[in-house]
C-alpha positions as CSV (number, residue, x, y, z in Angstrom):
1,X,0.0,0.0,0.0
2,X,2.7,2.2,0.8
3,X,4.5,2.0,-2.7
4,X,1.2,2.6,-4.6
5,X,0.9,5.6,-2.3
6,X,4.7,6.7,-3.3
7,X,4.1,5.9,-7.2
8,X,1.3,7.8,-7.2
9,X,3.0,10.3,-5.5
10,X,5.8,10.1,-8.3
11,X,3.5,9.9,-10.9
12,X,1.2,12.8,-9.8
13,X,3.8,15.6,-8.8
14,X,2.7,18.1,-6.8
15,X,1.2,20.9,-8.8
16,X,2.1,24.4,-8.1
17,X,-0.6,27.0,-9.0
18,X,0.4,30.7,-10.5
19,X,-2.6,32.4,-10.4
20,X,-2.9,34.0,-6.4
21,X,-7.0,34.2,-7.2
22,X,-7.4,30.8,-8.8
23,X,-5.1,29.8,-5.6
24,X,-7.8,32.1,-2.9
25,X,-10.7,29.6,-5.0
26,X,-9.0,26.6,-4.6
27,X,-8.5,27.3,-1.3
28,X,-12.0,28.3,-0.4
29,X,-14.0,25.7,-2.1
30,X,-11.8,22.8,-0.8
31,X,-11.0,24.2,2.9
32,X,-7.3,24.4,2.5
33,X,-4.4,26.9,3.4
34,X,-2.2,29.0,0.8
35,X,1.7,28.0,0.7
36,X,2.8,30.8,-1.2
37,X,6.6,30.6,-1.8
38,X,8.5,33.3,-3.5
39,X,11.8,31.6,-5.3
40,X,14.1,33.0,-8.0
41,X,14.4,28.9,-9.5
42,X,17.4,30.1,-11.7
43,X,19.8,31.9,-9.7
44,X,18.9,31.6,-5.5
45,X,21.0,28.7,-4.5
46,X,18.9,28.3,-1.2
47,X,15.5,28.6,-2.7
48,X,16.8,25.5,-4.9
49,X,18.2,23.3,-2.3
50,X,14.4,24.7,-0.6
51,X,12.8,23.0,-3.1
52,X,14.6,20.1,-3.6
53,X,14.6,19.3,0.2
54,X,11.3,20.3,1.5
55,X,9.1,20.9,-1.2
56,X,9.9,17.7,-3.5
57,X,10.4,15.6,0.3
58,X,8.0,12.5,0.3
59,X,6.4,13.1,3.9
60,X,6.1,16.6,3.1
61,X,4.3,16.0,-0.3
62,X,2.6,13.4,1.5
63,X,1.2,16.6,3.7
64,X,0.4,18.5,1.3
65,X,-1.9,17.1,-0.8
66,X,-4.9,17.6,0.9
67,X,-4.0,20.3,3.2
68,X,-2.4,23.1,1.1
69,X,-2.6,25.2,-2.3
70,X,0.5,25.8,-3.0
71,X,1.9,28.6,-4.6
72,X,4.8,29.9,-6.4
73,X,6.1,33.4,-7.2
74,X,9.1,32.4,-9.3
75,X,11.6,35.5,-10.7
76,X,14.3,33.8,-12.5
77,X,16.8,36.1,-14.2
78,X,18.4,34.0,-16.7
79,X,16.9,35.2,-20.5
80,X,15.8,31.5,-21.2
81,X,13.8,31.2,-17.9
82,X,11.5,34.3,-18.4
83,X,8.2,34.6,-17.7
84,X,5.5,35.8,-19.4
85,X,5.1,39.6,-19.7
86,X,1.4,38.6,-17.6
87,X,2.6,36.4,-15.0
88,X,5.8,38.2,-14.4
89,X,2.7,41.3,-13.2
90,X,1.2,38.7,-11.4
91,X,3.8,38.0,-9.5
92,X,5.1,41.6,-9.0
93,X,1.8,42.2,-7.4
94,X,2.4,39.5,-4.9
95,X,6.0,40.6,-4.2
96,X,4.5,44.1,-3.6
97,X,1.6,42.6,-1.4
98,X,3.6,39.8,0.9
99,X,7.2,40.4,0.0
100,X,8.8,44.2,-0.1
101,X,11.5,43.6,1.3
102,X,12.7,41.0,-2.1
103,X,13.8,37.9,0.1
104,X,14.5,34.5,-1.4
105,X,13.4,32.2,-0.4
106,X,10.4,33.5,1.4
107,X,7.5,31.1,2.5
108,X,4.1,32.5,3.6
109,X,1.5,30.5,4.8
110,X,-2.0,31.9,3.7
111,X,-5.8,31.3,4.7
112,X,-8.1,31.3,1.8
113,X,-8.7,34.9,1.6
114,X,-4.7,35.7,1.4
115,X,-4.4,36.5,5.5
116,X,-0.9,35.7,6.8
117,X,-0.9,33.0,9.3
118,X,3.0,32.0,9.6
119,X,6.2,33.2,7.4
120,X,9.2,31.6,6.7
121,X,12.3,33.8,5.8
122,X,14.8,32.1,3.9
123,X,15.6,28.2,3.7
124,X,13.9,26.5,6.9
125,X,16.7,25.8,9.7
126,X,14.8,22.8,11.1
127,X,14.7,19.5,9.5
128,X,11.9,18.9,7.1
129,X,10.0,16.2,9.1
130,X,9.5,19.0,11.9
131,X,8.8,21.8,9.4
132,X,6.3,19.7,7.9
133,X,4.6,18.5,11.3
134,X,4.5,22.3,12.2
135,X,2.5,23.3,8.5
136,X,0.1,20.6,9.2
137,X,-0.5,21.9,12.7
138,X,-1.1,25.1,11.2
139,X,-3.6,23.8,8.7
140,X,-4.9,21.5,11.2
141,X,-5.5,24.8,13.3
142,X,-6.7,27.2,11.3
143,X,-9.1,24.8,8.8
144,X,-12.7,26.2,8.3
């Protein structure tokens, strides 16, 4: 039972959502929180070792599916890696709304209607396994 969880796990990666309203929707209809992460994927070496770590670690993927919406604010700066004229706004907006002070990494945890509940300024300094029991204690905490 475990592996078909993990294959399934593997086979469905854990989809992370652009659009901060279709996120707040999400969120809403299915009672879960907002992880909104703000990453430059391209050129912020902890917001990749962030990401390979925590966000692709089984027990935390394991956690979030079902519990979060998670949400990314990428800003790479490498010409190949651009975004889109649109989404690059989009994310502005967020930057301007949850991150002014331009930190990378910087993790937010979000109820459905965007209120901050906890952040997290750069990569986590506690091991995965507790920084994942402490997200679902939030969730657990603050679910509708």
């Amino acid at each position: 039972m475990k592996l078909i969880a993990l294959l399934l796990l593997i086979a469905i990666p854990l989809q992370w959502e652009t659009d901060f309203e279709a996120a707040k929707k999400t969120a809403k209809d299915k009672h879960l929180l907002i992880l909104l992460n703000f990453s430059g994927s391209d050129w912020c070496t902890p917001c990749i070792a962030t990401k390979k770590e925590y966000f692709e670690n089984e027990d935390f993927l394991k956690m979030a599916n079902g519990n979060l919406v998670m949400l990314n604010a990428d800003f790479p700066r490498r010409k190949k890696n651009q975004l889109s004229p649109d989404q690059a706004k989009k994310n502005d907006a967020l930057a301007e709304m949850y991150n002014k002070g331009g930190h990378f990494p910087y993790t937010l945890l979000l109820d459905a209607n965007g209120k901050v509940i906890k952040t997290w300024d750069g990569k986590p300094n506690v091991p995965v396994e507790k920084w994942t029991k402490e997200i679902k204690a939030l969730c657990d905490a603050n679910r509708k």
